[in-house]
C-alpha positions in Angstrom: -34.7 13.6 -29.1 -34.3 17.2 -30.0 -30.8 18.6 -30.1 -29.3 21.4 -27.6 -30.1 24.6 -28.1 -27.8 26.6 -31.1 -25.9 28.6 -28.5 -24.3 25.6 -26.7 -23.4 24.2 -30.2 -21.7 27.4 -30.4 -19.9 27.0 -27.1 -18.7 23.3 -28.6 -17.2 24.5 -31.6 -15.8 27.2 -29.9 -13.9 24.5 -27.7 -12.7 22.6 -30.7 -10.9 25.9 -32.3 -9.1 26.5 -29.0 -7.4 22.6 -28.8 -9.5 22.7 -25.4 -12.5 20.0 -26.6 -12.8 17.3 -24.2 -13.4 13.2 -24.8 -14.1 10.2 -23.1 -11.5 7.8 -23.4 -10.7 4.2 -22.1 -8.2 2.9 -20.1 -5.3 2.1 -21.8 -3.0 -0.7 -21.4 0.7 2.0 -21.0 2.8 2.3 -18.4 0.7 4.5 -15.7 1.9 8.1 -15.2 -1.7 9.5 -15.2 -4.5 7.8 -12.3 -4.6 9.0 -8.9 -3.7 4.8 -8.3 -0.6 6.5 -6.1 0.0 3.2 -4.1 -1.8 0.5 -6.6 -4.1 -0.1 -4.1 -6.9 -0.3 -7.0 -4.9 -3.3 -8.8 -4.6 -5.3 -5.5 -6.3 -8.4 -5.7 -6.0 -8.7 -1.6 -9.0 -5.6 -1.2 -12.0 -7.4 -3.1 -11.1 -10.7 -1.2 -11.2 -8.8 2.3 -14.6 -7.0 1.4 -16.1 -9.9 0.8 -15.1 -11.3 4.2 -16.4 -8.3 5.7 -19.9 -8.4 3.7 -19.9 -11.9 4.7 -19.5 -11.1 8.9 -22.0 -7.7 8.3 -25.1 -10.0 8.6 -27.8 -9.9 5.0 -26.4 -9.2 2.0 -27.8 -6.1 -0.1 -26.8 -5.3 -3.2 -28.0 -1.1 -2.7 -27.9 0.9 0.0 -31.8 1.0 -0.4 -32.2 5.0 0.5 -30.6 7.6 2.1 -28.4 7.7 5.1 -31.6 8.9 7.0 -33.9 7.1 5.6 -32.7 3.3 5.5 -29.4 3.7 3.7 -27.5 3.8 6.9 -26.4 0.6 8.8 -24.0 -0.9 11.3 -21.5 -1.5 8.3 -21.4 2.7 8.1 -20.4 2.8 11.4 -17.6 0.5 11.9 -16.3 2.0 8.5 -16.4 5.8 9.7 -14.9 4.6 13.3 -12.1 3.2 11.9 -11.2 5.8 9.3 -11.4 8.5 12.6 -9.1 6.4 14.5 -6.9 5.9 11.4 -6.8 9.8 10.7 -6.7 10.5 14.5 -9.7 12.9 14.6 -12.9 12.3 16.8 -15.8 11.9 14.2 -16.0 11.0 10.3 -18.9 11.0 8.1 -19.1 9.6 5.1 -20.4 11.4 1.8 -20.9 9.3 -1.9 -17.8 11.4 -3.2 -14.9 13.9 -2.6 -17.1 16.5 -5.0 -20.8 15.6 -3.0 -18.4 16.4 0.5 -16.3 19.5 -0.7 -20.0 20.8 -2.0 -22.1 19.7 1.5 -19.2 21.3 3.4 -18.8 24.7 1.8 -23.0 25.1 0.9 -23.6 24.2 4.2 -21.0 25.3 7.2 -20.2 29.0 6.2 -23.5 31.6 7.1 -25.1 35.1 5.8 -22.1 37.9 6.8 -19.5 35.0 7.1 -16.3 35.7 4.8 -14.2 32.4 3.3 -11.2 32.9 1.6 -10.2 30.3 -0.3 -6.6 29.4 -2.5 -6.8 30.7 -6.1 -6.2 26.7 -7.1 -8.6 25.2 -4.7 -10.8 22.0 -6.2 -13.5 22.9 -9.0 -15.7 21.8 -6.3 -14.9 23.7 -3.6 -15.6 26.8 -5.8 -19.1 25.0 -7.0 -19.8 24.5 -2.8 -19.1 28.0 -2.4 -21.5 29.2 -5.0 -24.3 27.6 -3.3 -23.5 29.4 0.0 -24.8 32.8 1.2 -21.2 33.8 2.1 -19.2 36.3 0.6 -16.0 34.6 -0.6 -13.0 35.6 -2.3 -9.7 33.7 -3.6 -6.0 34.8 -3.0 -3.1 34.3 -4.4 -1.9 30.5 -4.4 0.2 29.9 -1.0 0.9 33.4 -0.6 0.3 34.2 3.0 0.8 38.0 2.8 -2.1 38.1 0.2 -4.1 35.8 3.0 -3.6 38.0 5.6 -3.8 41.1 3.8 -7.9 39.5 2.7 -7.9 38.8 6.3 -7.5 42.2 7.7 -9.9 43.6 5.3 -13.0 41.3 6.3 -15.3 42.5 8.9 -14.5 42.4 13.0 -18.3 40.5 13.3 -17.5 38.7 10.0 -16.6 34.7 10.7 -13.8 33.6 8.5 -13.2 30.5 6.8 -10.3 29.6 5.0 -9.9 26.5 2.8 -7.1 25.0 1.0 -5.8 21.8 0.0 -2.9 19.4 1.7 -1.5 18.6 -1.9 -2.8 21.1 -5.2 -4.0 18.5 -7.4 -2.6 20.5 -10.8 0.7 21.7 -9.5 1.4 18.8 -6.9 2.7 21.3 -3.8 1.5 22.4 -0.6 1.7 25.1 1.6 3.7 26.2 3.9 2.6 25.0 7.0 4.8 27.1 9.3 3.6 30.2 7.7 0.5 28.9 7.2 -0.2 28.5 11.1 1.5 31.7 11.9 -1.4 33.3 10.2 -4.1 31.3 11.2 -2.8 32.4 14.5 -2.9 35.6 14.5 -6.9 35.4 13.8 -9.9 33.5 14.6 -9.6 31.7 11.5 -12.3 28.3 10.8 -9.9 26.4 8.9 -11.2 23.6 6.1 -8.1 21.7 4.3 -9.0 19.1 1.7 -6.7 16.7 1.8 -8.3 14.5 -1.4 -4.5 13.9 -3.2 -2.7 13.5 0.5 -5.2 10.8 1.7 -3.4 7.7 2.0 0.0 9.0 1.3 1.2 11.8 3.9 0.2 10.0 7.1 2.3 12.7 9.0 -0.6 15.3 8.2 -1.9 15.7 12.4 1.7 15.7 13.3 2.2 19.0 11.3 -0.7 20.4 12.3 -0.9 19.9 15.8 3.2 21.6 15.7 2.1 24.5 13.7 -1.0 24.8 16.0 -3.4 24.6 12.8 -5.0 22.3 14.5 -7.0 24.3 17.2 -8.4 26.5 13.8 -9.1 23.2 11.6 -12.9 22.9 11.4 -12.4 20.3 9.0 -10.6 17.7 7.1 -11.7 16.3 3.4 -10.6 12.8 2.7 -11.2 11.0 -0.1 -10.9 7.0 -1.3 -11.1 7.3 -5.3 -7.3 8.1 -5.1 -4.5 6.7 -3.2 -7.5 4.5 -1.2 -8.3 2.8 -4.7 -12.0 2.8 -4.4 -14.8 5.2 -4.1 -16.3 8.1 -1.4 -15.2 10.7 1.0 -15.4 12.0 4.3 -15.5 14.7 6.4 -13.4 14.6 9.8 -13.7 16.6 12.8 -15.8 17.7 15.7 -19.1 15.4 16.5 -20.7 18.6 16.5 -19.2 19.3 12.7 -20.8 15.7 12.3 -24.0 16.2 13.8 -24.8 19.9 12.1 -23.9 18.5 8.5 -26.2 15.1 8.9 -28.9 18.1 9.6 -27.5 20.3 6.7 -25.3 19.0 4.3 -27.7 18.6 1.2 -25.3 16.7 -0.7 -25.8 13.9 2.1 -29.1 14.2 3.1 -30.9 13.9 -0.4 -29.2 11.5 -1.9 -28.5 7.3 -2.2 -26.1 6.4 0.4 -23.2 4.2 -0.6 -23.6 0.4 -1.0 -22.5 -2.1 1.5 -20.0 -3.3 -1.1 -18.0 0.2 -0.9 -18.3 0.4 2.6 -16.4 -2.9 2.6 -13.9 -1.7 0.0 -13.1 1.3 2.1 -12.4 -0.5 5.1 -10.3 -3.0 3.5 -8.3 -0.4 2.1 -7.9 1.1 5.4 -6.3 -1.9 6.7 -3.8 -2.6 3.7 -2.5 1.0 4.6 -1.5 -0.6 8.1 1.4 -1.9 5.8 3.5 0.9 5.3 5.6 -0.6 2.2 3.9 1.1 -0.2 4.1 4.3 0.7 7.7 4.0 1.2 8.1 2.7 -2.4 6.1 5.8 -3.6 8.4 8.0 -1.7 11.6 6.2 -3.2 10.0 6.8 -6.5 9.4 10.6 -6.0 12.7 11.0 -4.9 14.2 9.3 -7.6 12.0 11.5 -10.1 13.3 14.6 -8.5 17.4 13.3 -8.7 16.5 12.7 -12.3 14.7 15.8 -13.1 17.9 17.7 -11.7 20.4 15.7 -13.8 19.0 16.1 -16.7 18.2 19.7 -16.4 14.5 19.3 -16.7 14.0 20.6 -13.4 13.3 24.0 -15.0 10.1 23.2 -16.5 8.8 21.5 -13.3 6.8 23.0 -10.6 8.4 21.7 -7.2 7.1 19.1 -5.8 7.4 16.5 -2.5 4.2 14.7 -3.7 3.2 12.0 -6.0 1.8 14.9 -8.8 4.8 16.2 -10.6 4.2 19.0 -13.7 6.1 20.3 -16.7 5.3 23.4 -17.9 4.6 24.0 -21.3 2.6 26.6 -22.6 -0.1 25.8 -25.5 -2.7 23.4 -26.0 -1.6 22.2 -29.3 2.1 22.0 -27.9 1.1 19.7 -24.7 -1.3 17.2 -26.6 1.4 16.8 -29.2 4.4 16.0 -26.4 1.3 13.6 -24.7 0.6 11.6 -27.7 5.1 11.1 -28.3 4.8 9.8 -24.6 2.0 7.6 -25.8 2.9 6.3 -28.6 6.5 5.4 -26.4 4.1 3.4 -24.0 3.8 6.0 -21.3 0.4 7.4 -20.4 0.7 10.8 -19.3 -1.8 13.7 -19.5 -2.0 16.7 -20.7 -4.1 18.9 -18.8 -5.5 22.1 -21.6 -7.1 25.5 -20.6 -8.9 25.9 -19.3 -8.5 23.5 -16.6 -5.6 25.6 -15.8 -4.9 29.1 -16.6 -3.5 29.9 -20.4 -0.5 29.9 -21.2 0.1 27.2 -18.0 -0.8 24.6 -19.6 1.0 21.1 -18.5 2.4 17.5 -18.7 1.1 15.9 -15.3 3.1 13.0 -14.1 1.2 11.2 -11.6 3.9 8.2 -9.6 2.7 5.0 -8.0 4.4 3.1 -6.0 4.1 0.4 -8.3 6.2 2.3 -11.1 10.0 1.2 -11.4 13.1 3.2 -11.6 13.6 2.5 -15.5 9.8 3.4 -16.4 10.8 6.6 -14.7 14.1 7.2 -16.3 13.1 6.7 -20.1 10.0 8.8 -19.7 12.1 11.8 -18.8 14.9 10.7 -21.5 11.9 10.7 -24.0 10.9 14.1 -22.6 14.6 15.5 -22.6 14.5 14.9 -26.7 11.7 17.8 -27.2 12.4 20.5 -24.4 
């Protein structure tokens, strides 16, 4: 086969000089600090065993989905799956899309129109941005969870203009969120179609409609991304909301109409998931772990290299790609796998250690990790 094209060589060598070039690599066998595995649901033998009893009770066995969702990829297996996720999440309607990326771009291609405005946080998904340029919209970022930049975007958009905002329930490269009082004291102020993709939250903040039903988000949230390649421990998304959201993205949502639906052995996997996080003990053990990783970060002084964080994603600031792979590989080479994440996945001159916790991690993994760190910074 003929090789690419001399400029895209270019762009690859270009990559390598920077310390940015990316590889495939395998799973290892360290101490995890790195999947989105936040309650180990992917490692429990329990899920496999309960979706093959439910394959078993769902009638014929297929091993594809054999075609689209409206072709003859959907079945009675989608339904009871998307039922109990909307129960689960509280919301009236779910539909299921292949991934968190095929939702986040069906969404944001399909839902905003010609004259509508979305404003969207500077460190929103890679796929949200990617949705939005497929959109006719005009769309604009602002500053990352700074509501006077919001509104001040806000006020300058159009009085026939409708607005979208999107942002995320937990960043996925700094590990916050927003402020949700000052977050719904703006929504409120406007007519605001809200969209919050909750991909690194799914699973692990269960008190999500709570806090947005008390910061009245919830009569401007048009609708919630979930996803199941994370804290779920398996594979696909959805989108929650209205059955009227539902109905117009079956009739719009590319990403969903023209493509494979998932096989009955995920939607199995999905629901069994669902139930283990009926059992609450997990979560509680990832929340003991967080904890502990913030009391530790303050002892030891490390706390000043770490972005703030309640969530599972925690991240040390160090700036240069050389600098972070270096500290990465000492963590390896320790028996700790933790990432480095280069420009320009995140802005120069930010780039970062990202410590992902599970539930399943203990106390001491999480002690000597820092110690290790503690040597170099």
């Amino acid at each position: 086969m003929k090789k690419i094209p001399k400029p895209l060589i270019k762009k690859l060598e270009k990559r390598q000089e920077s310390g940015a070039f990316r590889t495939l690599k395998t799973k290892s066998q360290l101490i995890d600090f790195s999947s989105n595995d936040y309650l180990g649901l992917a490692r429990l033998e329990a899920i496999p065993i309960r979706a093959e009893q439910i394959l078993n009770e769902s009638g014929p066995r297929l091993n594809g989905a054999t075609g689209s969702r409206l072709l003859t990829g959907h079945s009675v297996l989608f339904e009871r799956v998307e039922n109990q996720i909307a129960n689960f999440h509280l919301t009236e309607t779910c539909l299921i899309f292949n991934s968190g990326y095929d939702a986040n771009i069906g969404v944001f291609s399909a839902l905003p129109q010609r004259n509508d405005f979305v404003l969207y946080d500077e460190f929103a998904h890679a796929s949200i941005r990617d949705g939005l340029r497929l959109t006719l919209a005009k769309s604009q970022s602002y500053k990352h969870n700074d509501f006077e930049d919001l509104e001040k975007k806000i006020k300058r958009t159009t009085a026939s203009s409708t607005v979208w905002v999107a942002t995320e329930a937990v960043f996925s490269m700094d590990g916050d969120s927003p402020d949700w009082d000052k977050f719904g004291k703006i929504c409120n102020r406007y007519d605001i179609h809200l969209i919050i993709d909750e991909a690194h939250a799914t699973g692990v903040l269960d008190n999500l409609p709570k806090i947005y039903r008390q910061t009245n988000l919830e009569k401007h949230l048009t609708a919630r991304v979930v996803t199941f390649g994370k804290a779920l421990g398996c594979h696909g998304a959805a989108v929650l909301g209205k059955p009227s959201l539902k109905d117009y993205l079956i009739n719009f949502a590319r990403s969903m109409i023209y493509t494979t639906a998932l096989p009955p052995v995920s939607l199995a996997n999905i629901l069994a998931a669902y139930e283990c996080l009926q059992d609450v003990s997990n979560r509680k053990k990832l929340q003991e772990n967080i904890n502990f990783f913030n009391e530790n970060l303050s002892k030891s002084g490390l706390d000043k290299f770490f972005i703030p964080s309640q969530s599972a994603i925690h991240c040390c600031i160090i700036p240069g790609n050389n600098r972070i792979k270096k500290l990465s590989l000492l963590l390896e080479k320790s028996g700790f796998d933790v990432r480095a994440i280069l420009s320009p996945t995140v802005p120069e001159g930010k780039e970062r250690l990202r410590f992902c916790l599970h539930a399943h991690n203990t106390e001491s993994e999480l002690q000597n990790a820092l110690e290790i760190l503690t040597t170099q910074l």
